[in-house]
C-alpha positions as YAML, in Angstrom:
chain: A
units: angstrom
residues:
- id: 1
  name: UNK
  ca: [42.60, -34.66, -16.77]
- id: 2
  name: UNK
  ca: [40.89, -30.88, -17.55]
- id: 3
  name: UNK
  ca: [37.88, -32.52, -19.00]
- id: 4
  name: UNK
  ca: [36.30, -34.13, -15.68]
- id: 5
  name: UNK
  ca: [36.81, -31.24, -13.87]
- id: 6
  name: UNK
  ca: [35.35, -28.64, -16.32]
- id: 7
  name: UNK
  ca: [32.39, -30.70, -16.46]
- id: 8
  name: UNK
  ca: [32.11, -30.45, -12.39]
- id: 9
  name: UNK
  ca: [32.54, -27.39, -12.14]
- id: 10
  name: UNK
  ca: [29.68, -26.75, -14.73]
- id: 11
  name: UNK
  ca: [27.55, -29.55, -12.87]
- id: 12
  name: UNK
  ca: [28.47, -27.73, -9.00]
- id: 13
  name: UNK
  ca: [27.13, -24.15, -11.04]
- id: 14
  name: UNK
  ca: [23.91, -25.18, -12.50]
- id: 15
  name: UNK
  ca: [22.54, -27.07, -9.21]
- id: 16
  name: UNK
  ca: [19.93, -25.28, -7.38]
- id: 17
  name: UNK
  ca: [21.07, -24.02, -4.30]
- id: 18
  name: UNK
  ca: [19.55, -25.37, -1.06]
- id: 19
  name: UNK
  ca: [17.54, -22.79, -0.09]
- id: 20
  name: UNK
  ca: [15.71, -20.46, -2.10]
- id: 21
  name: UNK
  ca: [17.00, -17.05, -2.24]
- id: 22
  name: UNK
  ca: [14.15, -14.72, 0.09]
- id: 23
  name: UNK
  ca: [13.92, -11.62, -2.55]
- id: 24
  name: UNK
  ca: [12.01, -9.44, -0.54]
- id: 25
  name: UNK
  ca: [10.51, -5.84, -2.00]
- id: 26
  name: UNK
  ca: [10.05, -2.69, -0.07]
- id: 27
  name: UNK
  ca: [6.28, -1.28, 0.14]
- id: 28
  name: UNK
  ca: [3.95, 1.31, 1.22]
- id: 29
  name: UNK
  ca: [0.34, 0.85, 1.28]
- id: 30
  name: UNK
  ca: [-2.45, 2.90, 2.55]
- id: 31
  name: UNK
  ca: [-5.61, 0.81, 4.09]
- id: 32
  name: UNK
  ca: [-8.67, 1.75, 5.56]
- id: 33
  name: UNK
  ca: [-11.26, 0.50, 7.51]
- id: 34
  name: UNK
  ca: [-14.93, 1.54, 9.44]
- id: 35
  name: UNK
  ca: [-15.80, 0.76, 13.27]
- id: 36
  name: UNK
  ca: [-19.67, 0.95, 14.45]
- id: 37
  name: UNK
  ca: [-19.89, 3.10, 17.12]
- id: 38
  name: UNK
  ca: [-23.22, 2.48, 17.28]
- id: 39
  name: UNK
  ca: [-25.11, 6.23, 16.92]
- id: 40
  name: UNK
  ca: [-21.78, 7.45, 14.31]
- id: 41
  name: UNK
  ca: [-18.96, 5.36, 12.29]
- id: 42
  name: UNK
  ca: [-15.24, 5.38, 12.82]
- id: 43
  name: UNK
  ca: [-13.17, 6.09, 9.93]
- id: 44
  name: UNK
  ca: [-9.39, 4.57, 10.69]
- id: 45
  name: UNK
  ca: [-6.82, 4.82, 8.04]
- id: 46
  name: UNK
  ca: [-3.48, 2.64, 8.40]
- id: 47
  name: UNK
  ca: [0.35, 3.01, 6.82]
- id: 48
  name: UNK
  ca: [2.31, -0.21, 6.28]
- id: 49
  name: UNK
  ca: [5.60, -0.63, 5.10]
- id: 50
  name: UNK
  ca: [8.35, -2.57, 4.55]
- id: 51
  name: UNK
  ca: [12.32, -1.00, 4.34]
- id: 52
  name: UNK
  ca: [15.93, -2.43, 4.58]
- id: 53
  name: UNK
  ca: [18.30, -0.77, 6.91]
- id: 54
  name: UNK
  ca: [21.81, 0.25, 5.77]
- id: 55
  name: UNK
  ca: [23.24, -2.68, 8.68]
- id: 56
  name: UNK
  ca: [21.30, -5.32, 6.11]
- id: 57
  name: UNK
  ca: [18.39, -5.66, 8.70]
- id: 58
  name: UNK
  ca: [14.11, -5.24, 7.73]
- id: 59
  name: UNK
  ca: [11.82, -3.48, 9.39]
- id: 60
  name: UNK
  ca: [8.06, -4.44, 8.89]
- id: 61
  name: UNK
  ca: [5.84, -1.47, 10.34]
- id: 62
  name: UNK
  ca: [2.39, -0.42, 10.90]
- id: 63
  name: UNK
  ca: [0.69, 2.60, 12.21]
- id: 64
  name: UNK
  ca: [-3.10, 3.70, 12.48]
- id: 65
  name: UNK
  ca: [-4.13, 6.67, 14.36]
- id: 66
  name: UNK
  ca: [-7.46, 8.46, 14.28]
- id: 67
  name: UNK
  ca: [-8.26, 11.50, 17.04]
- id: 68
  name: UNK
  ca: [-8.44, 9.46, 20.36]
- id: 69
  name: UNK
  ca: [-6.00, 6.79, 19.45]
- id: 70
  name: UNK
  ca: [-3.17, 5.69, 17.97]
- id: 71
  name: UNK
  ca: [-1.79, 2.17, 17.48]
- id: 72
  name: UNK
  ca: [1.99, 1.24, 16.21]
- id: 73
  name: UNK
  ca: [3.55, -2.23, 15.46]
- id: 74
  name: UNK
  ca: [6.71, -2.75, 14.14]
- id: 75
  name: UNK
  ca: [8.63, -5.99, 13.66]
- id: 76
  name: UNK
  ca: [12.89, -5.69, 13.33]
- id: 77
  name: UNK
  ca: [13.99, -9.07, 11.80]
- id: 78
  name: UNK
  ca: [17.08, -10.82, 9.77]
- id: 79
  name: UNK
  ca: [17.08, -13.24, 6.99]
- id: 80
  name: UNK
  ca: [19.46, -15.76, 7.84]
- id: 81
  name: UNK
  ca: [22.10, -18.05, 6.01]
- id: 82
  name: UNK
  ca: [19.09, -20.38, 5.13]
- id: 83
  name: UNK
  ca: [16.97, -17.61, 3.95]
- id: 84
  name: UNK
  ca: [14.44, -18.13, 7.07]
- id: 85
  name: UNK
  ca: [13.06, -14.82, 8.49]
- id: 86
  name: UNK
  ca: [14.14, -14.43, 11.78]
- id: 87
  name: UNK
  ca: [12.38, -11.85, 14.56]
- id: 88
  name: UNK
  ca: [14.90, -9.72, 16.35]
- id: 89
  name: UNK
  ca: [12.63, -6.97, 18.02]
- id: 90
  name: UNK
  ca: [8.85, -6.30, 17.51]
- id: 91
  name: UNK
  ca: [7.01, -3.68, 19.55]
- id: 92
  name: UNK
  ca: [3.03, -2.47, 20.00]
- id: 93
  name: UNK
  ca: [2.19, 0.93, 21.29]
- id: 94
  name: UNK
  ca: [-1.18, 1.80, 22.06]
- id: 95
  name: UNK
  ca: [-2.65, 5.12, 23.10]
- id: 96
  name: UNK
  ca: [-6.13, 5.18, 23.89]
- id: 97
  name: UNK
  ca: [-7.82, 8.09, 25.61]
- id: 98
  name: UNK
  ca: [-4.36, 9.05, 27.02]
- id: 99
  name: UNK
  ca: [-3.69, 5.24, 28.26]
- id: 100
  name: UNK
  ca: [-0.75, 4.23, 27.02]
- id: 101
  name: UNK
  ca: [0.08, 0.14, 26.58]
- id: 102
  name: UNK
  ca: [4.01, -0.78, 25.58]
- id: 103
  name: UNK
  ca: [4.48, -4.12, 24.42]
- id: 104
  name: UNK
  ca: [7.98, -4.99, 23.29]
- id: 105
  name: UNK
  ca: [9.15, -8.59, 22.86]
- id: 106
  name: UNK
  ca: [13.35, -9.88, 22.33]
- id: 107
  name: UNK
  ca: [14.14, -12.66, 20.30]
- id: 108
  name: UNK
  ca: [16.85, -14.73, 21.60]
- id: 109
  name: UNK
  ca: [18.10, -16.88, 18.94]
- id: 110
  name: UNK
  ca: [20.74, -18.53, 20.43]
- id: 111
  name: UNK
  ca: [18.91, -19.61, 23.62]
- id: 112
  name: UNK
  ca: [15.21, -19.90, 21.85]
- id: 113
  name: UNK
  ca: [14.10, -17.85, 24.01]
- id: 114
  name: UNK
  ca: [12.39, -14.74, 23.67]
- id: 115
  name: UNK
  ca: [12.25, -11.65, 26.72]
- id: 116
  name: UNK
  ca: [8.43, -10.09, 26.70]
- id: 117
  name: UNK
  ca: [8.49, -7.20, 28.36]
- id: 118
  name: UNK
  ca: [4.95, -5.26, 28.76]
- id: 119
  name: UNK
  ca: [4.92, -1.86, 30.36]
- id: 120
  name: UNK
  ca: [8.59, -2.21, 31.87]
- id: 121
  name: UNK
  ca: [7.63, -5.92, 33.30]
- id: 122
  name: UNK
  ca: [10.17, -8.43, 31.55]
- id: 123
  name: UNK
  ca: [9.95, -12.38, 31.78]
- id: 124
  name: UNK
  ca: [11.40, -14.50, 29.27]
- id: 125
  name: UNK
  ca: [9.45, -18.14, 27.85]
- id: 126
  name: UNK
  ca: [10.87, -20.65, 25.20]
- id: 127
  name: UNK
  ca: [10.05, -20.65, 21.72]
- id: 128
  name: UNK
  ca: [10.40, -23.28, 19.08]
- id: 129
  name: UNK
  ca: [12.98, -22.52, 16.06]
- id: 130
  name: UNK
  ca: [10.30, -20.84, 13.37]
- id: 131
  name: UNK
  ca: [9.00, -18.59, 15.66]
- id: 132
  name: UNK
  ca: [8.01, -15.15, 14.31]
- id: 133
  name: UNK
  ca: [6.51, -12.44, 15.70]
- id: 134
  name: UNK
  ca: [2.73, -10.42, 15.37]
- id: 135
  name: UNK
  ca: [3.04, -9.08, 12.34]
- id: 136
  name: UNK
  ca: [6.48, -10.70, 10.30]
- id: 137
  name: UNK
  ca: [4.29, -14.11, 10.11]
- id: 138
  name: UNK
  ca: [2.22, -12.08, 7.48]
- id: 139
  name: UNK
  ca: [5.46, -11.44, 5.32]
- id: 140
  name: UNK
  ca: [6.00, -15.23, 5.74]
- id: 141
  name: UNK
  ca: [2.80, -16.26, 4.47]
- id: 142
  name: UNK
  ca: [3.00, -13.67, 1.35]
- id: 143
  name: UNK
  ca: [6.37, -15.00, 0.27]
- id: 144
  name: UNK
  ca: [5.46, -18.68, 1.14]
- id: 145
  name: UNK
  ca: [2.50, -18.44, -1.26]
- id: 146
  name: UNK
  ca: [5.18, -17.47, -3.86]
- id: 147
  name: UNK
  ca: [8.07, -20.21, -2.97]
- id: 148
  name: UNK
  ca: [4.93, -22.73, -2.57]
- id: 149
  name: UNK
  ca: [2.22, -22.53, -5.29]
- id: 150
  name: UNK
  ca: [1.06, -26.31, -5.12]
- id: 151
  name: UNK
  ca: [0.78, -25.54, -0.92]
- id: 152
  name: UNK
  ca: [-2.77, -25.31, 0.33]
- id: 153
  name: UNK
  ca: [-2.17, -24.78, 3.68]
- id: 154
  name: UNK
  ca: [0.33, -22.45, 5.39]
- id: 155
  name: UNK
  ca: [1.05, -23.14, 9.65]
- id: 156
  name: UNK
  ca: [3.07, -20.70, 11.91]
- id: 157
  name: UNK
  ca: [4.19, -20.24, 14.92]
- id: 158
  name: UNK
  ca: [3.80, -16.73, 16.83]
- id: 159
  name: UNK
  ca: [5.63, -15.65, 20.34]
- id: 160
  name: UNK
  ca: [2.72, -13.74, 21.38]
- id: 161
  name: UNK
  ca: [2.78, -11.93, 25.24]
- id: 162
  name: UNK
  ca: [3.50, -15.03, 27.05]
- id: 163
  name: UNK
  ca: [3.08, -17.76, 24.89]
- id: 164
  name: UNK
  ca: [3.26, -19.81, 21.06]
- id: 165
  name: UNK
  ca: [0.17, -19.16, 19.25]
- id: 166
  name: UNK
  ca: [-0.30, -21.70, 16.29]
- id: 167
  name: UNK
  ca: [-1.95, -19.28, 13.23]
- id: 168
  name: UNK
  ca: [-3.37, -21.74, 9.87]
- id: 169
  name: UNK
  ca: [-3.97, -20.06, 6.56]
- id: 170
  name: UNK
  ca: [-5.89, -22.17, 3.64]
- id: 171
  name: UNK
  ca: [-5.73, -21.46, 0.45]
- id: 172
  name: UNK
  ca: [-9.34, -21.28, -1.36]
- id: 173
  name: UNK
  ca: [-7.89, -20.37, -4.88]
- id: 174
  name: UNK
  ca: [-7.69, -17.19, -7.94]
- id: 175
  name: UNK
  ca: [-10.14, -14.54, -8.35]
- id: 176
  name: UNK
  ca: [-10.38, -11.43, -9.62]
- id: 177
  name: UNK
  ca: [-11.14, -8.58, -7.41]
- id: 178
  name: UNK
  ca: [-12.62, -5.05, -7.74]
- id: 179
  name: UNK
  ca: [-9.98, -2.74, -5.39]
- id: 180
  name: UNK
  ca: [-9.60, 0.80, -5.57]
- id: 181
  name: UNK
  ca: [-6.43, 0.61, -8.02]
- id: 182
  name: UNK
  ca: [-8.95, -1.35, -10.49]
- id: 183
  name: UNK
  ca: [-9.00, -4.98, -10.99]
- id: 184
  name: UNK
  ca: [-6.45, -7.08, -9.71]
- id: 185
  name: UNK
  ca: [-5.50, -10.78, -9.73]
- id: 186
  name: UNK
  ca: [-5.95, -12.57, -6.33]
- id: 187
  name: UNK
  ca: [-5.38, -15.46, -4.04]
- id: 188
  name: UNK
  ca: [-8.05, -15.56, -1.77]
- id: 189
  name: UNK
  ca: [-7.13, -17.25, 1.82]
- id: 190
  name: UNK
  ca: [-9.05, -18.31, 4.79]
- id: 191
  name: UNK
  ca: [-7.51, -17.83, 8.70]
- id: 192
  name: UNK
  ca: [-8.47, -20.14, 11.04]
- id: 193
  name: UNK
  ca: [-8.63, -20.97, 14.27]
- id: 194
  name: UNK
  ca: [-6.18, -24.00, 15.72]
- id: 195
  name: UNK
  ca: [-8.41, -25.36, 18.34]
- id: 196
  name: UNK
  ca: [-12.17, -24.77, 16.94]
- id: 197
  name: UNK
  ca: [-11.02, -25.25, 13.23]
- id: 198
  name: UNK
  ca: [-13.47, -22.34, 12.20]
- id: 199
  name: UNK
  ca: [-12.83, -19.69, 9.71]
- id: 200
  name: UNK
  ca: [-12.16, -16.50, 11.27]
- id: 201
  name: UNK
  ca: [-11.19, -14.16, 8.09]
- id: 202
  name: UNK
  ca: [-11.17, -13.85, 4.62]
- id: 203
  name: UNK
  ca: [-8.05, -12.80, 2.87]
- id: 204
  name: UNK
  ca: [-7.31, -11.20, -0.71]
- id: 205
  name: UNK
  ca: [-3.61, -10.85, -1.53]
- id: 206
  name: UNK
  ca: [-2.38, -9.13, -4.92]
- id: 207
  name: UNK
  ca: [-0.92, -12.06, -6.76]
- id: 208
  name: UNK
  ca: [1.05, -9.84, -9.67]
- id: 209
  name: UNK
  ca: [2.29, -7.54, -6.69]
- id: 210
  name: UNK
  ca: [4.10, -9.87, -4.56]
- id: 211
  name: UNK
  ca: [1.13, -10.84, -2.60]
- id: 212
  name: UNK
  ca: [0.54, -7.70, -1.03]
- id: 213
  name: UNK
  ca: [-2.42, -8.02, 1.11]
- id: 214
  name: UNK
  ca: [-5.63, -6.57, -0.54]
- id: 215
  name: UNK
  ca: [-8.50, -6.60, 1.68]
- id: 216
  name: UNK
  ca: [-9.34, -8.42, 5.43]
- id: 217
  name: UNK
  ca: [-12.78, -9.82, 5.88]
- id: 218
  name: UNK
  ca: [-14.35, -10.56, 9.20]
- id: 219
  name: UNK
  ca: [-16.46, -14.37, 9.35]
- id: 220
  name: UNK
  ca: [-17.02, -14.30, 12.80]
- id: 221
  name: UNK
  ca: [-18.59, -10.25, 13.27]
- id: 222
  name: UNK
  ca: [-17.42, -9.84, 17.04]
- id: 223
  name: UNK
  ca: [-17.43, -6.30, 18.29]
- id: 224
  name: UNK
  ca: [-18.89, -5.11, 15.21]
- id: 225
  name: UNK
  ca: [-15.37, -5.73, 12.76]
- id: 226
  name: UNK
  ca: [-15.83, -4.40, 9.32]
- id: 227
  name: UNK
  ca: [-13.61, -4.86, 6.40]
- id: 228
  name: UNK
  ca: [-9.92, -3.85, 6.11]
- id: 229
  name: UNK
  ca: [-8.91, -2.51, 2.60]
- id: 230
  name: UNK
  ca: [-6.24, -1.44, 0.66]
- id: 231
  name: UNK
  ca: [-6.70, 2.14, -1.21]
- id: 232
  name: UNK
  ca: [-3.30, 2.81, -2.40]
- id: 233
  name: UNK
  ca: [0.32, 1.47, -2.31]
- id: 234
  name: UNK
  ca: [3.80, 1.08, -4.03]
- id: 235
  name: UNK
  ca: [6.18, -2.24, -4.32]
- id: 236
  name: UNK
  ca: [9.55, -1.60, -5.28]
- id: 237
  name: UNK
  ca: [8.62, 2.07, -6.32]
- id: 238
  name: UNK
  ca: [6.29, 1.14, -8.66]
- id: 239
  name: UNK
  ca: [2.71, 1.95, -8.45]
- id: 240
  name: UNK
  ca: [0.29, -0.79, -7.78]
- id: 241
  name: UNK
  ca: [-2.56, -0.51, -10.78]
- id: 242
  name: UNK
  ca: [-5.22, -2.73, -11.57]
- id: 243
  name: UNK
  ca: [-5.62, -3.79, -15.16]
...
């Protein structure tokens, strides 16, 4: 009578579980980037990182600041019991010449419904059940590139001030890129845009580092956008080096 139920309960152990456990890493990386400002050039250096909070909750951030402006986003988000990331809070602040802009946007999971509020002006709008937020759709796509290797194209859906913007992401394949920490093992990636199907960036992310994003590349050169790089950063503590 033993035997059949040992040999469940060995079976119910070994099965993979339904969802694949999220393992997410803290960061901190350091990126920089140029603007044309026609008769001089702009240097802008950017933080971003990634931490747990001690109630279990992540908070994605990024900050840039130079001597005019600065420029904040940070994204406040659960995993849930299926090991989807789920928005809770994400906010932009912008200070430009003294001109402050306050975006802050509420996800409202049990209604699917999020509350953008802009400068103290709140109106809520429906969102579909994958929603995510500015900047948590570019955790997504790092950890979906992990959970999905065979994948060679990556859709999401953003809340963005007032409505869903559909984001696509194609995979173009390895390759081996020069970076400031040396040379490092890639996936290189392609945004595009939904309606006109055109490529809009170029994308390197670190494929021995958790897919930590490497370097941004402008197709389309509107308002004179030059490359975003990384120059420095740490996953888990450790040191991100090239080999």
């Amino acid at each position: 009578m033993l035997k059949p139920l040992i040999t469940l309960l060995i079976l119910i152990s070994t099965m993979p579980s339904a969802y694949a456990e999220l393992s997410l890493k803290p960061f901190v990386g350091y990126y920089h980037t140029s603007y044309d400002l026609g008769l001089t050039t702009l240097d802008v250096e950017g933080k971003r990182s990634l931490q747990q909070q001690s109630d279990g909750s992540w908070v994605l951030d990024f900050r840039a600041k130079n001597w005019f402006a600065r420029l904040s986003q940070t994204s406040t988000f659960l995993i849930d019991d299926e090991q989807q990331l789920k928005p809770q809070h994400y906010r932009r602040y912008q200070k430009v010449f003294g001109k402050v802009k306050d975006r802050s946007i509420y996800f409202h999971w049990d209604q699917l419904k999020v509350t953008n509020d802009i400068d103290g002006k709140p109106w809520k709008m429906d969102i579909p059940a994958d929603a995510l937020d500015l900047i948590s759709y570019q955790l997504k796509l790092r950890y979906d590139l992990i959970t999905h290797p065979q994948q060679k194209e990556f859709h999401y859906r953003v809340a963005d001030g007032g409505k869903v913007k559909d984001l696509i992401f194609r995979v173009i394949g390895p390759e081996v890129l020069k970076t400031p920490m040396g040379k490092l093992n890639t996936t290189k990636l392609e945004s595009i845009r939904h309606k006109q199907r055109d490529v809009q960036h170029l994308i390197w992310v670190a494929t021995d580092w958790d897919n930590l994003l490497l370097r941004v590349e402008p197709v389309r050169r509107k308002d004179k956008e030059k490359p975003i790089f990384l120059d420095r950063a740490t996953l888990d503590g450790k040191e991100v080096k090239g080999f």
